[in-house]
C-alpha positions as CSV (number, residue, x, y, z in Angstrom):
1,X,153.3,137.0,347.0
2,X,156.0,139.5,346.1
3,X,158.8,140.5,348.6
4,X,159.5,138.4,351.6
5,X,156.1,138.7,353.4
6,X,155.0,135.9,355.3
7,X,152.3,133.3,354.6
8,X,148.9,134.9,356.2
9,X,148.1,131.1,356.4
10,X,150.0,128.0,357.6
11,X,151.8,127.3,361.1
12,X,154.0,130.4,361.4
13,X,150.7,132.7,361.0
14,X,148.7,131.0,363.5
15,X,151.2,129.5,365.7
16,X,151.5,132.1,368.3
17,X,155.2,133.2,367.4
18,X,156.3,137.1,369.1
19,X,157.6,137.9,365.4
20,X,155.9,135.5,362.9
21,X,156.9,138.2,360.6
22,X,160.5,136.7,360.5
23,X,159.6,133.4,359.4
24,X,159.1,132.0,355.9
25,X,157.8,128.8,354.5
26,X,160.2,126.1,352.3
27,X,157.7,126.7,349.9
28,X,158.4,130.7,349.8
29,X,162.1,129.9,349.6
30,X,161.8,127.4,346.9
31,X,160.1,130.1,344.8
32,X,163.3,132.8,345.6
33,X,165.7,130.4,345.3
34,X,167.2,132.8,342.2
35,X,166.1,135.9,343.2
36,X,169.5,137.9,343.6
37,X,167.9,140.0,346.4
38,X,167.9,137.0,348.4
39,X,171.1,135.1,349.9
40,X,170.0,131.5,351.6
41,X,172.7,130.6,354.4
42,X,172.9,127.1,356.3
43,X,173.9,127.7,359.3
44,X,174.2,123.8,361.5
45,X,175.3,122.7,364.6
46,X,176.8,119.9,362.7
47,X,179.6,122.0,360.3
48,X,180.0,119.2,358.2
49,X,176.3,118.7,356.6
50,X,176.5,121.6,354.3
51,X,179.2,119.4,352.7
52,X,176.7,116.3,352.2
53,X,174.3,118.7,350.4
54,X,172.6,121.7,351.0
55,X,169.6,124.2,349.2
56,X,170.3,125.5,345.9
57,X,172.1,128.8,346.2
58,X,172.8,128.6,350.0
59,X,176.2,129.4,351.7
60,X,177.7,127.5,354.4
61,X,178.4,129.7,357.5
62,X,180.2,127.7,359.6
63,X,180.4,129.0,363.0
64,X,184.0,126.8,364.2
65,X,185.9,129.9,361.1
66,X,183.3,132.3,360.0
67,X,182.0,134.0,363.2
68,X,184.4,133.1,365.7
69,X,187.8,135.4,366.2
70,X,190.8,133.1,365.5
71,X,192.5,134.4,368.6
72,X,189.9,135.9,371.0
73,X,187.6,133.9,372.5
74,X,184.8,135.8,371.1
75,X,183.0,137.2,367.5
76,X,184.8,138.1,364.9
77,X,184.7,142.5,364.7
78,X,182.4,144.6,363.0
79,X,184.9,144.8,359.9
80,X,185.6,141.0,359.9
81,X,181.8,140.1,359.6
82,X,181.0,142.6,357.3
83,X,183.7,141.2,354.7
84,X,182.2,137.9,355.3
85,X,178.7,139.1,354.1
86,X,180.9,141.0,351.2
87,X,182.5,138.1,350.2
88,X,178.5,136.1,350.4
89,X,177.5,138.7,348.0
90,X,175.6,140.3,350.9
91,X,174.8,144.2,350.9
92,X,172.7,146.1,352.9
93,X,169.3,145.5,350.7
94,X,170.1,141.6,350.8
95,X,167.3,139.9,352.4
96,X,169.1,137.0,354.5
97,X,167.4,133.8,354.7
98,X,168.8,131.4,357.7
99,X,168.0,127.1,357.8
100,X,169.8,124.9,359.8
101,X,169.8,121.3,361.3
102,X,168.7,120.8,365.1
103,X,165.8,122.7,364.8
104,X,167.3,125.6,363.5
105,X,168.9,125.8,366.2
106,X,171.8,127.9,365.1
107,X,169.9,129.7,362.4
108,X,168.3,131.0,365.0
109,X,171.9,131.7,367.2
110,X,172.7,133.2,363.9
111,X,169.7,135.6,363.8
112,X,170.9,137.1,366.9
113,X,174.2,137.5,366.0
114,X,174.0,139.2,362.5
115,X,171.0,141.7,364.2
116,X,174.3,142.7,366.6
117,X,175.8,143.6,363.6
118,X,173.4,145.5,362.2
119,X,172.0,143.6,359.4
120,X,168.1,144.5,359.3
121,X,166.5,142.0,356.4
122,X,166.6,138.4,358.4
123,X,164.7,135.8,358.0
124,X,164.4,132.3,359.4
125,X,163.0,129.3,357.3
126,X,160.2,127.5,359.1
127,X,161.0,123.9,359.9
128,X,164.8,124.2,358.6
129,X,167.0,121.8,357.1
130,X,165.0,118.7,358.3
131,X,161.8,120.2,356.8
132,X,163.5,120.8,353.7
133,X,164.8,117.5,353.5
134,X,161.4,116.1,354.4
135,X,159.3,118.0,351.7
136,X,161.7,116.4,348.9
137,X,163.0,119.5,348.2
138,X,166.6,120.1,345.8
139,X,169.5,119.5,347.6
140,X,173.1,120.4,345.5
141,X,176.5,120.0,346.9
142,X,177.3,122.9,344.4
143,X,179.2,125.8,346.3
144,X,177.9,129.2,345.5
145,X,180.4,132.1,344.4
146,X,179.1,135.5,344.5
147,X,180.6,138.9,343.5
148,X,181.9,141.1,346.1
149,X,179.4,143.7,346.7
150,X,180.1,146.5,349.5
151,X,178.5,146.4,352.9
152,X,178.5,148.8,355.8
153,X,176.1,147.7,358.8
154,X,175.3,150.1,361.8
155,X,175.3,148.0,365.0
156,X,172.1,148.9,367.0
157,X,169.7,149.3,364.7
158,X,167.4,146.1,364.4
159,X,164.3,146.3,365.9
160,X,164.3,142.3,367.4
161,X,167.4,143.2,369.5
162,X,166.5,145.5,373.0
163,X,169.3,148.8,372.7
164,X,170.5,147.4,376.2
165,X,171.9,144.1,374.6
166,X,174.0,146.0,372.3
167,X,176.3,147.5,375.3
């Protein structure tokens, strides 16, 4: 497969999801993990796991500093997140793959939040961390660093997230 189409077989094809079309298998991320187009992000519960080893290539968004205002209690801006995916090496094009621990449980969280901010190539990997883990897959406790590449998202235009949630 080319691009970041989903299986047509396996769990997330026949599994009943609303948008199977945002999942992708371990095995499809395992054959982008250097493809430049693509930026892996762990996003756990559990802040301190990235630490203990994480996919090749992934960033650690942890959600205690990287999406939570420092004095608000609420999301960082529009301007705030959109320097965070700069400094990830995230533009516009960047398809945006999300694994976590608990189920991807805040990969998911995280799905929602960067469709608020306009980001419209999302993805989610099937199984997560755990999975991952499970297959035998590479883990590296190597940290990532990515040139600074521009970004300017318009809120409201994902398809996954109703207009009447952006108000």
């Amino acid at each position: 497969m080319s691009g970041t189409e989903t299986a047509t077989s396996g769990a997330s094809a026949t599994s009943g999801y609303v948008h199977p079309e945002v999942l992708v298998e371990t095995s499809w991320v395992a054959e982008h993990l250097n493809d430049p187009s693509i930026r892996l992000i762990e996003a756990d519960e559990d802040v301190l796991l990235y630490e203990v080893g994480h996919a090749p290539g992934a960033v650690k968004l942890d959600w205690h500093v990287d999406v939570q205002d420092p004095l608000a209690r609420d999301f960082v801006d529009q301007q705030d997140f959109e320097k965070l995916m700069s400094r990830w090496g995230i533009s516009n094009d960047t398809t945006i793959v999300l694994y976590g621990d608990k189920n991807n449980w805040y990969a998911a969280y995280s799905f929602w939040l960067f469709t608020m901010f306009g980001h419209q190539n999302l993805k989610i990997m099937n199984g997560g961390r755990q999975k991952w883990e499970a297959e035998g897959r590479a883990f590296t406790k190597d940290i990532p660093q990515f040139a600074l590449l521009p970004i300017m998202l318009i809120q409201g235009m994902n398809p996954f997230v109703p207009t009447a949630m952006m108000c």
